[in-house]
Residue, then its C-alpha position, 0 to 999 in steps of 0.5 A: x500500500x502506498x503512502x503519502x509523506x507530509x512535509x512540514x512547510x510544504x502542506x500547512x493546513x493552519x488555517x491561523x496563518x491564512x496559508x492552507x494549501x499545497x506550497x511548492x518546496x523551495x530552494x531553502x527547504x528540507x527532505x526535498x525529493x530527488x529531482x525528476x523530470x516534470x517536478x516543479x520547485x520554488x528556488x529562492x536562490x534565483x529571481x525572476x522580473x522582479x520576484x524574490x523567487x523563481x518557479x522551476x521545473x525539471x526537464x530531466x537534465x536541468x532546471x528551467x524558469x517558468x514563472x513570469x515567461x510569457x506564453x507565445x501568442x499565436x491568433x488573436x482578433x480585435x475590434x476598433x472603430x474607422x477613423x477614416x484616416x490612418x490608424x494603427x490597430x494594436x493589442x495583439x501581442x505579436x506582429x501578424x502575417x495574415x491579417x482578416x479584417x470585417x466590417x461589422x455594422x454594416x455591409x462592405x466585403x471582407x479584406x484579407x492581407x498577408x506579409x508574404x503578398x506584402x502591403x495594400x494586396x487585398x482579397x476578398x473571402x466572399x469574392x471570386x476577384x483578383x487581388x487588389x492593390x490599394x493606393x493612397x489615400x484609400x489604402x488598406x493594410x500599409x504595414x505590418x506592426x510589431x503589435x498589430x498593423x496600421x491602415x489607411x482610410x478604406x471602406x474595408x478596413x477603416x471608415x467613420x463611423x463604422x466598426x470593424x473586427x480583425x482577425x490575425x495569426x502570426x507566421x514567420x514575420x515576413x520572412x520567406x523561403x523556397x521550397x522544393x519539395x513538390x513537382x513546382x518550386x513553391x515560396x514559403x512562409x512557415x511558423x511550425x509552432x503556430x502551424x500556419x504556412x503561407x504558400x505561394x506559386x504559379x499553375x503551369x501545365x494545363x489541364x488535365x496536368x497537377x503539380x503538387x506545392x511544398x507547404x514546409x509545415x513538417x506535418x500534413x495540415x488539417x486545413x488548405x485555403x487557396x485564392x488565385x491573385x491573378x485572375x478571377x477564381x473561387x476560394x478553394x477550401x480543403x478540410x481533413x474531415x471531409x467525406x473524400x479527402x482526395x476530391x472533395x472541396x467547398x468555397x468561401x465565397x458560396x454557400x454551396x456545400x461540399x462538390x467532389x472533382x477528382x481534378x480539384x487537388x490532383x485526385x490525392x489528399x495534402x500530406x506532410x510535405x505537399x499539397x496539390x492542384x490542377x492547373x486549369x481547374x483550381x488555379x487558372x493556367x499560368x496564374x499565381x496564387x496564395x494558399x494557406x495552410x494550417x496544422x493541427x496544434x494541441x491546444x491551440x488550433x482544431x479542425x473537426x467535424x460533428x453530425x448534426x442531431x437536432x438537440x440542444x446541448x451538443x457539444x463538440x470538443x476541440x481540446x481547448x476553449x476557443x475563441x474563434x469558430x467557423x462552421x459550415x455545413x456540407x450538405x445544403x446551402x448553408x451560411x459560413x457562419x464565423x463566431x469570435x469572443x471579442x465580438x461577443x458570442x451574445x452581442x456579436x452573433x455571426x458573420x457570413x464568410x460568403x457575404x458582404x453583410x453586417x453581423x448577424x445577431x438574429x438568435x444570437x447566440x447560436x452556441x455557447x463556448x465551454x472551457x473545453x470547445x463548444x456546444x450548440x444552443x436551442x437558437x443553433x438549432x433553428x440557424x442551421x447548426x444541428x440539422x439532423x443527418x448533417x455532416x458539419x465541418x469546424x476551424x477553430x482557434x484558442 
């Protein structure tokens, strides 16, 4: 039978002294057990900010600091309002890369930015439309900050008196390289951390020829977004749950759920080193485009899926409580529906990815977020989110 050993000054239960609880040994204490690998101590040998102590674990070889060390942050999203002149939108904790921005109160497309594009190249989610590059004094994006990014007077990304959210992720600070691990030579932007890879290339060929494209995330990604820049194409979107991961697809700017085409990613599913697509059919011969592409990352991104019960309460686990939602049903023509906690799942409601609308508030909310993902609500039900039989695919971030 096991037994437990109470170590004076580790467990004080004297409540006289208001210090019940568990204390972590410190530097200083005695009968201290042999270090191990994930043990956590208080070292009152070392400081730490400011702090007259440290707070360590063992990693198996040597003591790390942890306490006061900032966790990485990865996605963020904020809300401001236009000023209709230059403006610098601040508090996301890292300089971003991909850079989604929405009016909320009323309608105007949607604008996305990336720092391997480079400044004022807009595209539109709910669009078909070729990139754009904005000039003053209608700039969109016209830098990427270290806490965020600044924008000029656009009726995307910053007029009075209107609202807006963005939503941002980090990659690689702008830094790219090449990659050569598909049949076409592919330019890449990489954070394996964040799981975000930012690829660009040109379709060569002609149909019925496919090329596969490095991604350079090390791991096959869960989700791929491709856009044509150079011409007029639908936004390509891959998901890991879909019913054929080797020919199935949907897109942002239409409701329309999944379609199957053997030609769409070249009959083969996204693996660790490549994705692919037909020239002709996904991409415009000869034509550039961007694609993103994201890997699953425990505790901080998930890409699933639910079937649909038409009950209240079911609940989808992601592994974390996140913040930003995006579900679509891939039966039917069902809305895009983007939900984030910085609007409010109650005030905020959805956003239609495929629309140029204000936020939707109608029913709001529609789910509840839990600590441990999300549950779908009576008012999901009647929006669409838990149709019997239905087959729902979800992107979600923490």
């Amino acid at each position: 039978m096991a037994t437990t050993k109470i170590i004076p000054g580790v467990l004080d239960l004297n409540e006289a002294t208001s210090e019940s609880g568990l204390k972590i040994p410190s530097g200083t204490e005695l009968n201290r057990p042999t270090a191990a690998a994930g043990q956590i101590r208080n070292n009152t040998n070392e400081t730490s900010d400011g702090s007259a102590s440290c707070e360590e674990y063992y990693n198996g070889t040597s003591w790390q600091k942890i306490n006061n060390v900032p966790l990485p942050v990865y996605y963020k999203a904020v809300t401001y309002s236009g000023n209709s002149g230059t403006q610098s939108i601040t508090g996301f904790g890292f300089k971003p890369d991909l850079i989604w921005i929405k009016r909320t109160n009323s309608s105007e497309p949607h604008a996305l930015y990336d720092s391997t594009r480079g400044i004022n190249k807009q595209l539109e989610p709910n669009s078909t439309a070729a990139e754009a590059t904005n000039t003053a004094p209608y700039e969109g994006v016209n830098s990427f900050d270290a806490d965020g990014f600044t924008t000029g007077d656009n009726g995307g990304t910053n007029r009075s008196p209107n609202s807006y959210v963005a939503w941002a992720w980090a990659a690689n600070g702008g830094t790219t390289s090449t990659n050569t691990d598909g049949t076409v030579t592919s330019t890449v932007q990489v954070n394996s951390a964040s799981g975000l890879s930012i690829v660009s290339g040109t379709a060569q060929g002609g149909y019925p020829t496919f090329n596969s494209f490095g991604h350079g995330l090390g791991t096959t990604p869960g989700l791929v977004i491709v856009k044509e820049t150079t011409g007029i194409a639908g936004w390509g979107v891959w998901h890991k749950d879909f019913p054929n991961t080797s020919t199935d697809f949907m897109n942002f700017n239409t409701t329309t759920g999944v379609q199957s085409a053997a030609e769409i990613w070249g009959g083969a599913a996204p693996t660790s080193s490549v994705f692919s697509i037909t020239d002709g059919w996904t991409v415009n011969v000869g034509a550039s485009f961007i694609a993103y592409c994201f890997a699953e990352v425990a505790g901080f991104s998930s890409f699933g899926s639910y079937t649909g019960n038409a009950t209240v309460g079911q609940a989808i686990t992601t592994g974390f409580q996140p913040t930003f939602i995006l579900i679509k049903s891939t039966v039917g023509n069902a809305n895009w529906r983007l939900y984030d906690t910085v609007r409010g799942i109650t005030a905020g409601g959805f956003i239609r990815v495929q629309g140029t609308n204000a936020q939707d508030t109608v029913d709001a909310p529609n789910l509840d977020i839990t600590s441990t993902g999300f549950e779908i609500n009576s008012n999901g039900v009647t929006q669409g989110l838990n149709a019997n039989g239905n087959l729902y695919i979800y992107i979600a971030f923490k």
